[in-house]
MARDORO-976209 format. One record per atom (N, C-alpha, C): residue number from 0; residue in one letter; atom name; x, y, z. Coordinates in pm, whole numbers, padded with zeros to 5 digits. Layout:
BEGIN
[NUM, 'A', 'CA', [X, Y, Z]]
...
***
This chain:
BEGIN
[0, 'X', 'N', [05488, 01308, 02917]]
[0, 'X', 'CA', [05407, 01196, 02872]]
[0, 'X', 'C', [05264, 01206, 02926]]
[1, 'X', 'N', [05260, 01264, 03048]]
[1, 'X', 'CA', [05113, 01274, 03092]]
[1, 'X', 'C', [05061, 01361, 03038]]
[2, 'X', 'N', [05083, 01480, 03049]]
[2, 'X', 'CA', [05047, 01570, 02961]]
[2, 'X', 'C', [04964, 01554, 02799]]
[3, 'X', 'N', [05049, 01473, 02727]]
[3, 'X', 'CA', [05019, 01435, 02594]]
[3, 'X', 'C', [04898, 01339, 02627]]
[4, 'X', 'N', [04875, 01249, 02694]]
[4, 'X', 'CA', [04776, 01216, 02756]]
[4, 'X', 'C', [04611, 01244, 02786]]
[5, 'X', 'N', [04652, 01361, 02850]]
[5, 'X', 'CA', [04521, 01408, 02891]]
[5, 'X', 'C', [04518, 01511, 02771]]
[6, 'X', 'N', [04603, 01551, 02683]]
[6, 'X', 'CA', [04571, 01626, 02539]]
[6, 'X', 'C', [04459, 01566, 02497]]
[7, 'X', 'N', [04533, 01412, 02455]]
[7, 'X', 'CA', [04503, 01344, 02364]]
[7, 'X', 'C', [04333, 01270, 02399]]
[8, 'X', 'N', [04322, 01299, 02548]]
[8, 'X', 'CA', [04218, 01217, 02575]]
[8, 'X', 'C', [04118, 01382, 02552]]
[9, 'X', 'N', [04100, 01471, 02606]]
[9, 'X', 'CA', [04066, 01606, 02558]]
[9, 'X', 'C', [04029, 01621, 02470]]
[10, 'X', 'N', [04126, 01604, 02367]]
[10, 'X', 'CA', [04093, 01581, 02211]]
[10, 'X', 'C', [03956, 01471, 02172]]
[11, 'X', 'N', [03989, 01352, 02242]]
[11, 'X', 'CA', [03882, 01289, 02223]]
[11, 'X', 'C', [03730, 01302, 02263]]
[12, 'X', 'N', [03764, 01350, 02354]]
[12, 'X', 'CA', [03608, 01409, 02446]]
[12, 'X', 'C', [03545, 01515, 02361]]
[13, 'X', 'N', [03640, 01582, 02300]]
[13, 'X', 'CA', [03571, 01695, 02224]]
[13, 'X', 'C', [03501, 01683, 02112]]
[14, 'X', 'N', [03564, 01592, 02002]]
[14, 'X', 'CA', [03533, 01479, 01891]]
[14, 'X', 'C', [03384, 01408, 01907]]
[15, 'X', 'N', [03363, 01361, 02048]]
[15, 'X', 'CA', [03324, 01291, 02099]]
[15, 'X', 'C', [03162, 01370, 02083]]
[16, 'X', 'N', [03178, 01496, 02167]]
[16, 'X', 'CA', [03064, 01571, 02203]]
[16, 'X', 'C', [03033, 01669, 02067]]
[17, 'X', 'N', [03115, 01685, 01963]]
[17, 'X', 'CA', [03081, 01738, 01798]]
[17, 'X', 'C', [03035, 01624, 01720]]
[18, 'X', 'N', [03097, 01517, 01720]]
[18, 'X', 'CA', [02994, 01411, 01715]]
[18, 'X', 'C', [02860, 01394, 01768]]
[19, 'X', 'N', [02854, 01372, 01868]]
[19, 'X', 'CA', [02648, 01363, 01928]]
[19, 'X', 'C', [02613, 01518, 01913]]
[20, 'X', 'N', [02634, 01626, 01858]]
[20, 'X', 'CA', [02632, 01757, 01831]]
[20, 'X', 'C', [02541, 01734, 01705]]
[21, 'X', 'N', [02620, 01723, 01598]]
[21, 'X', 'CA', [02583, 01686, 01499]]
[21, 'X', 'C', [02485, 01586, 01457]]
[22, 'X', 'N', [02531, 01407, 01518]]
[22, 'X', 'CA', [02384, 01344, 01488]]
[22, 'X', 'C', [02258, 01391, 01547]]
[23, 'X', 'N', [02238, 01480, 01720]]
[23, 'X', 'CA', [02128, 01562, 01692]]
[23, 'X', 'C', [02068, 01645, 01623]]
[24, 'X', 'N', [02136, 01715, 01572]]
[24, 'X', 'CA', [02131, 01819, 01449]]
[24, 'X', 'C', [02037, 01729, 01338]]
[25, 'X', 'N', [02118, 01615, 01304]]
[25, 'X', 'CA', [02117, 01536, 01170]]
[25, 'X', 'C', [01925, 01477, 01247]]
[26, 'X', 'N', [01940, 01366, 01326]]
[26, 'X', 'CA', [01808, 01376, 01399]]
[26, 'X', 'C', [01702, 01471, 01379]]
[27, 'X', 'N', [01745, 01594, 01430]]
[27, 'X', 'CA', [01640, 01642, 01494]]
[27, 'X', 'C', [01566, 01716, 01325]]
[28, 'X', 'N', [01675, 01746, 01166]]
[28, 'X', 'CA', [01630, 01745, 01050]]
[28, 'X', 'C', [01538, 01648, 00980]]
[29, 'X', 'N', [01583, 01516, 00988]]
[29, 'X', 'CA', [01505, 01368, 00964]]
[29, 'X', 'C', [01378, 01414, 01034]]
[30, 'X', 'N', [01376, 01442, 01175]]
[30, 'X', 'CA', [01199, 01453, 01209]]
[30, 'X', 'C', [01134, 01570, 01142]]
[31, 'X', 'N', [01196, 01643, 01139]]
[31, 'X', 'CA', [01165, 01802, 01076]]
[31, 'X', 'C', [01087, 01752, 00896]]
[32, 'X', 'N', [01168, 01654, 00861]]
[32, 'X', 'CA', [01111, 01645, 00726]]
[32, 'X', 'C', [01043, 01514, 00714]]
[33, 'X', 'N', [01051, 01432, 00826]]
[33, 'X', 'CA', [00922, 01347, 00815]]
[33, 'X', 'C', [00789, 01410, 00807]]
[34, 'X', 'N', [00793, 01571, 00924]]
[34, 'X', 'CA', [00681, 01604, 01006]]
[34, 'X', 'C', [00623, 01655, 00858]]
[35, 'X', 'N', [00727, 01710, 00780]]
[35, 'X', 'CA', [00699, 01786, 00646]]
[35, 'X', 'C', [00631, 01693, 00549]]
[36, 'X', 'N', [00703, 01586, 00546]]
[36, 'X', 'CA', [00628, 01509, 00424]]
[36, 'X', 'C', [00467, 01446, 00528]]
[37, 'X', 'N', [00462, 01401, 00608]]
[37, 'X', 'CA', [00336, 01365, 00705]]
[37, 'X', 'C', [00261, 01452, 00615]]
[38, 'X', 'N', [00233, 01598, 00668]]
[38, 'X', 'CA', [00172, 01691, 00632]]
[38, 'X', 'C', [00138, 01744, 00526]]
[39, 'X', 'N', [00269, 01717, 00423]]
[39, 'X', 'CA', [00175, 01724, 00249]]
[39, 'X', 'C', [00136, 01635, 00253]]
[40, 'X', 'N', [00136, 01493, 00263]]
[40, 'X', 'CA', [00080, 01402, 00219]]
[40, 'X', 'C', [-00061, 01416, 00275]]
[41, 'X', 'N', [-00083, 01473, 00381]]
[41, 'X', 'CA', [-00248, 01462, 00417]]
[41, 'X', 'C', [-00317, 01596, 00350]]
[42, 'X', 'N', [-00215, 01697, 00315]]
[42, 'X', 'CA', [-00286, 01763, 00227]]
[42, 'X', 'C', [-00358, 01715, 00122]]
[43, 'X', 'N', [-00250, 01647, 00075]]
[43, 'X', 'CA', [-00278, 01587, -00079]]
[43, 'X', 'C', [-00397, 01493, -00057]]
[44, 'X', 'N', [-00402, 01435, 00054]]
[44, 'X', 'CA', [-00518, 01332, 00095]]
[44, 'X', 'C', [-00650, 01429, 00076]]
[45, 'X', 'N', [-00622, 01507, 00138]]
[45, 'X', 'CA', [-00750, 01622, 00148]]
[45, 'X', 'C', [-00798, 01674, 00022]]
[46, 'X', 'N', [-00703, 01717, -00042]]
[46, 'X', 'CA', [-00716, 01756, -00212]]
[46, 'X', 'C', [-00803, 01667, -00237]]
[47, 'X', 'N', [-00744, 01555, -00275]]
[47, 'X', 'CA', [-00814, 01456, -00347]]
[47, 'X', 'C', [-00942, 01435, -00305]]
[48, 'X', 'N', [-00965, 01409, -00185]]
[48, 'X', 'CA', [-01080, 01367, -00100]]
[48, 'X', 'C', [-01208, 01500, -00170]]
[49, 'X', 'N', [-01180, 01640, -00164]]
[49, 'X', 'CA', [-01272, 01714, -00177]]
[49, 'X', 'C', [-01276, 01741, -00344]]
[50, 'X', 'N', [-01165, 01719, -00400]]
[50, 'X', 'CA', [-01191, 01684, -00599]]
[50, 'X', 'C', [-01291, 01590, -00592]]
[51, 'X', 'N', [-01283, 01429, -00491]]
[51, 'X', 'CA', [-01371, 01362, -00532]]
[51, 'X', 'C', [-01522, 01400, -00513]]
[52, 'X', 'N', [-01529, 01473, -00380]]
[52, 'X', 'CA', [-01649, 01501, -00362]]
[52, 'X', 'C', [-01734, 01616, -00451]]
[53, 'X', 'N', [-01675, 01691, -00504]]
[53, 'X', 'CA', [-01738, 01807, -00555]]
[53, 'X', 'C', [-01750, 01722, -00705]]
[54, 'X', 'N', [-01653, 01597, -00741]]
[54, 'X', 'CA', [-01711, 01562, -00910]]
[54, 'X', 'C', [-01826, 01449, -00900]]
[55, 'X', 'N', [-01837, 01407, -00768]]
[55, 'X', 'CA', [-01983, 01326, -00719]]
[55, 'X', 'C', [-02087, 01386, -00724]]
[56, 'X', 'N', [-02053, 01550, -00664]]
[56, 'X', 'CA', [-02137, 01620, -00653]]
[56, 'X', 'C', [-02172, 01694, -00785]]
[57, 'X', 'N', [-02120, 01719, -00838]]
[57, 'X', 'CA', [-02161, 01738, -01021]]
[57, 'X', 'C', [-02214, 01562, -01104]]
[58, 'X', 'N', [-02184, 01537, -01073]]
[58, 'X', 'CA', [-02258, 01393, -01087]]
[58, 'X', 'C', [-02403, 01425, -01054]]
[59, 'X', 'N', [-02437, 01399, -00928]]
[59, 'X', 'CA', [-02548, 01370, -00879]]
[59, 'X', 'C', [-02615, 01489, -00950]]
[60, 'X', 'N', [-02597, 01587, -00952]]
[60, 'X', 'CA', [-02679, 01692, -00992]]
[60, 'X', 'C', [-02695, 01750, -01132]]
[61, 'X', 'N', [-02618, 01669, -01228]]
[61, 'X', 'CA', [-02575, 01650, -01340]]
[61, 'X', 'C', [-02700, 01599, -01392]]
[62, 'X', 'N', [-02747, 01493, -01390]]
[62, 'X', 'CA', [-02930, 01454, -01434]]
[62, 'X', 'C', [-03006, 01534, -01447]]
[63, 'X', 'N', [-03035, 01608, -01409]]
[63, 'X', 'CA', [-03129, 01752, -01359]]
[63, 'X', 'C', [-03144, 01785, -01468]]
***
């Protein structure tokens, strides 16, 4: 009976530590693709930002 016991509690500890195994894993992906989307998105900020400037800049010089 003791035996089955400390199996069973064994068993659980192990469960236990493949569990927090995994939600780090799962974690540490979520930041991985926040960091990813962060970073296109300020691309895309940037895109835009220098489309706008260069069709201002055909603007302004567009009168001429």
């Amino acid at each position: 009976m003791r035996r089955l016991q400390v199996i069973k509690l064994f068993q659980v500890l192990v469960g236990y530590m493949q569990y927090g195994r995994n939600r780090h894993a799962q974690d540490g992906l979520l930041h991985e693709n926040r960091l990813a989307a962060k970073k296109h998105a300020t691309l895309e900020l940037h895109a835009a930002e220098a489309i706008q400037m260069s069709y201002m800049h055909v603007l302004q010089y567009s009168h001429i």
